[in-house]
C-alpha positions as CSV (number, residue, x, y, z in Angstrom):
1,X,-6.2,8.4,-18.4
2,X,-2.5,7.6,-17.0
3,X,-1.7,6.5,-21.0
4,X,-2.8,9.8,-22.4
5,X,-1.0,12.1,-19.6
6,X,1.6,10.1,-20.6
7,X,1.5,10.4,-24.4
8,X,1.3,14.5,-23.4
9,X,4.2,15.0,-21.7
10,X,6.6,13.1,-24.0
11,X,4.8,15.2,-26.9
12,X,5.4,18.1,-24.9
13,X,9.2,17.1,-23.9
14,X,9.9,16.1,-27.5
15,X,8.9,19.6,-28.8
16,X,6.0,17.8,-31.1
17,X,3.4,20.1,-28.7
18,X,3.5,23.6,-27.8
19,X,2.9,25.2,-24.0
20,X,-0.5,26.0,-25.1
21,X,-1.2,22.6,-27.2
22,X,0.1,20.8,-23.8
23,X,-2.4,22.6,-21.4
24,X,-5.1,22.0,-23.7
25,X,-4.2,18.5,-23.7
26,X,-4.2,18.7,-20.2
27,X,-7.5,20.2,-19.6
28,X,-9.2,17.6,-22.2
29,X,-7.7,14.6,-20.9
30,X,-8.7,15.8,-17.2
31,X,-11.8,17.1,-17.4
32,X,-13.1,14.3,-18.7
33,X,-11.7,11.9,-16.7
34,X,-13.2,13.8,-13.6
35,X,-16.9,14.5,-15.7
36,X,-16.8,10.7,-16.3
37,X,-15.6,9.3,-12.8
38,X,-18.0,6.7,-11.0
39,X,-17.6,3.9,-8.5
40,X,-16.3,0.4,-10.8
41,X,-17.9,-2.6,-9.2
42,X,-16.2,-5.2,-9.2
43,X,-17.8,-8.1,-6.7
44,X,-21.3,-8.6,-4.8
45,X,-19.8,-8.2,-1.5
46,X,-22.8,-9.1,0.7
47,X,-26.3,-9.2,1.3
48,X,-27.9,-8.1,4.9
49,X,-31.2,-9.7,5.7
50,X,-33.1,-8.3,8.1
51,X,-34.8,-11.0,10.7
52,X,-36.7,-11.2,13.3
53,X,-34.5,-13.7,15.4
54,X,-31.1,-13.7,14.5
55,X,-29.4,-17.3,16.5
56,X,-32.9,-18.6,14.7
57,X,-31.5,-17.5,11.1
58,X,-28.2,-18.4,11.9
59,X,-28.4,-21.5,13.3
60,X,-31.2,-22.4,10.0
61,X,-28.5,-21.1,7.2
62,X,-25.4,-22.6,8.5
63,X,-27.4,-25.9,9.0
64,X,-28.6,-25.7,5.6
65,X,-25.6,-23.8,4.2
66,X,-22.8,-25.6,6.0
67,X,-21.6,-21.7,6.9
68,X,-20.3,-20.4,9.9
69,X,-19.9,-17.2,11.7
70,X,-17.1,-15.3,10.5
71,X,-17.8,-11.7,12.5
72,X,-20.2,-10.4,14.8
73,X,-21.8,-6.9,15.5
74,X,-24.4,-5.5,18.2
75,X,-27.3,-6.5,16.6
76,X,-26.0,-9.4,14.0
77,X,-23.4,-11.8,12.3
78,X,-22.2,-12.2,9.4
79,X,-21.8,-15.7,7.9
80,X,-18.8,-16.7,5.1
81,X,-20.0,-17.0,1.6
82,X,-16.4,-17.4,0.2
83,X,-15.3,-14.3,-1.0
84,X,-19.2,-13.0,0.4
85,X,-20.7,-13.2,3.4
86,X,-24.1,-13.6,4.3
87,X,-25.3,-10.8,7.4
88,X,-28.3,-11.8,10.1
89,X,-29.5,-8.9,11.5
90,X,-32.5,-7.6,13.9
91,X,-34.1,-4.8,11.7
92,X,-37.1,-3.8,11.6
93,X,-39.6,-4.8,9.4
94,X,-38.1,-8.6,9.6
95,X,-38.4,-10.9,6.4
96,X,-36.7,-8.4,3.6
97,X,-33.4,-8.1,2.3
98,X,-32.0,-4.8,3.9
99,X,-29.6,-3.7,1.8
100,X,-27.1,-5.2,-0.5
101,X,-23.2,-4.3,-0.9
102,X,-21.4,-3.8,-3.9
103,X,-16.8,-4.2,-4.0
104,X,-15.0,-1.2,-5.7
105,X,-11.8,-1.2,-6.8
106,X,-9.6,1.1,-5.3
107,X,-12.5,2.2,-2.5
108,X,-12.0,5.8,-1.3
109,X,-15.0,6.2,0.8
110,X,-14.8,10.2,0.5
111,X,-14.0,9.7,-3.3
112,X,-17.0,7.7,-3.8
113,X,-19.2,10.2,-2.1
114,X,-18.2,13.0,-4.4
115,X,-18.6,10.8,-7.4
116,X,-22.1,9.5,-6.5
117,X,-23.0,13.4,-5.7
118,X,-21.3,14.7,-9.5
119,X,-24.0,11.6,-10.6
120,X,-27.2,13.0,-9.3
121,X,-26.9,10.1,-6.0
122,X,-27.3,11.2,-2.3
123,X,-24.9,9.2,-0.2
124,X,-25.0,8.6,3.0
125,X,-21.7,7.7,5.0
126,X,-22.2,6.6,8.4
127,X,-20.5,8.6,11.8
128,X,-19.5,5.3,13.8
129,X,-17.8,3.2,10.4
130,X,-16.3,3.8,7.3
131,X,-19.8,2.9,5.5
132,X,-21.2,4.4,2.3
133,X,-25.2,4.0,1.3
134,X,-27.6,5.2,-1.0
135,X,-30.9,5.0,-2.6
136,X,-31.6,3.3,-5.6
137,X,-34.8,4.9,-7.9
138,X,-37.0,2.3,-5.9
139,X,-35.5,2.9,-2.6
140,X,-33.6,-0.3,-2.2
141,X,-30.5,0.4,0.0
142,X,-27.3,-0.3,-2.2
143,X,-23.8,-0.2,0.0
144,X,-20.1,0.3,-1.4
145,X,-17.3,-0.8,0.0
146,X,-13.7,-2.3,-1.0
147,X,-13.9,-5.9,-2.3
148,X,-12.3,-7.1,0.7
149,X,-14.3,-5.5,3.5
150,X,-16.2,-7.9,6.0
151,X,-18.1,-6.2,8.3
């Protein structure tokens, strides 16, 4: 979009477009910039198991793994995956993948909501942290978060 608001004003500057031609140009370029927006993935930022004893878990997955801890919260830890991390976590039911989270580039958390809202998608940002979820058609829980976010 940035190259075609570009090409409009030096159109518009060098007299080639007319007041009306340039606000059309405008509107066009815009509107369908905004119609067309969406969260750009970019990385598989982490998967959150949900187990029934977490020390258990992690002390099986960085035995078998060779990872270690690399942040903590009330009910979990998160182990490094390289760029990815691995989270442990006491939810009920144990033994299923929780939810899975997804890097976007340039994430606006408030930006992302409206976009997944203009798509038809009900996100759900929680109170206590900047985190953004939603539903997929099967009811897996899909997060979205920057590329480099960690928990």
């Amino acid at each position: 979009m940035v190259r075609e608001l570009e090409s409009l004003f030096s159109r518009f500057e060098s007299g080639s477009l007319n007041r009306r031609e340039f606000m059309q140009g405008l509107l066009v370029t815009t509107s369908a910039s905004v119609a067309g927006s969406k969260p750009v993935a970019n990385s598989l930022n982490h998967v959150s198991l949900a187990v029934s004893d977490v020390d258990a878990s992690q002390a099986f997955y960085e035995r078998v793994l060779e990872v270690s801890e690399v942040s903590r919260q009330f009910n979990g830890v998160n182990l490094g995956l390289g760029d990815s991390f691995l989270g442990l976590y006491d939810i009920e039911p144990a033994g299923q993948i929780h939810h899975f989270c997804v890097g976007v580039e340039d994430f606006d958390i408030q930006r992302q909501a409206r976009e997944l809202t203009a798509l038809g998608v009900e996100p759900r940002i929680r109170q206590d942290r900047p985190e953004l979820y939603f539903a997929d058609p099967d009811g897996i829980t899909v997060q979205l978060s920057a590329r480099e976010y960690g928990g």
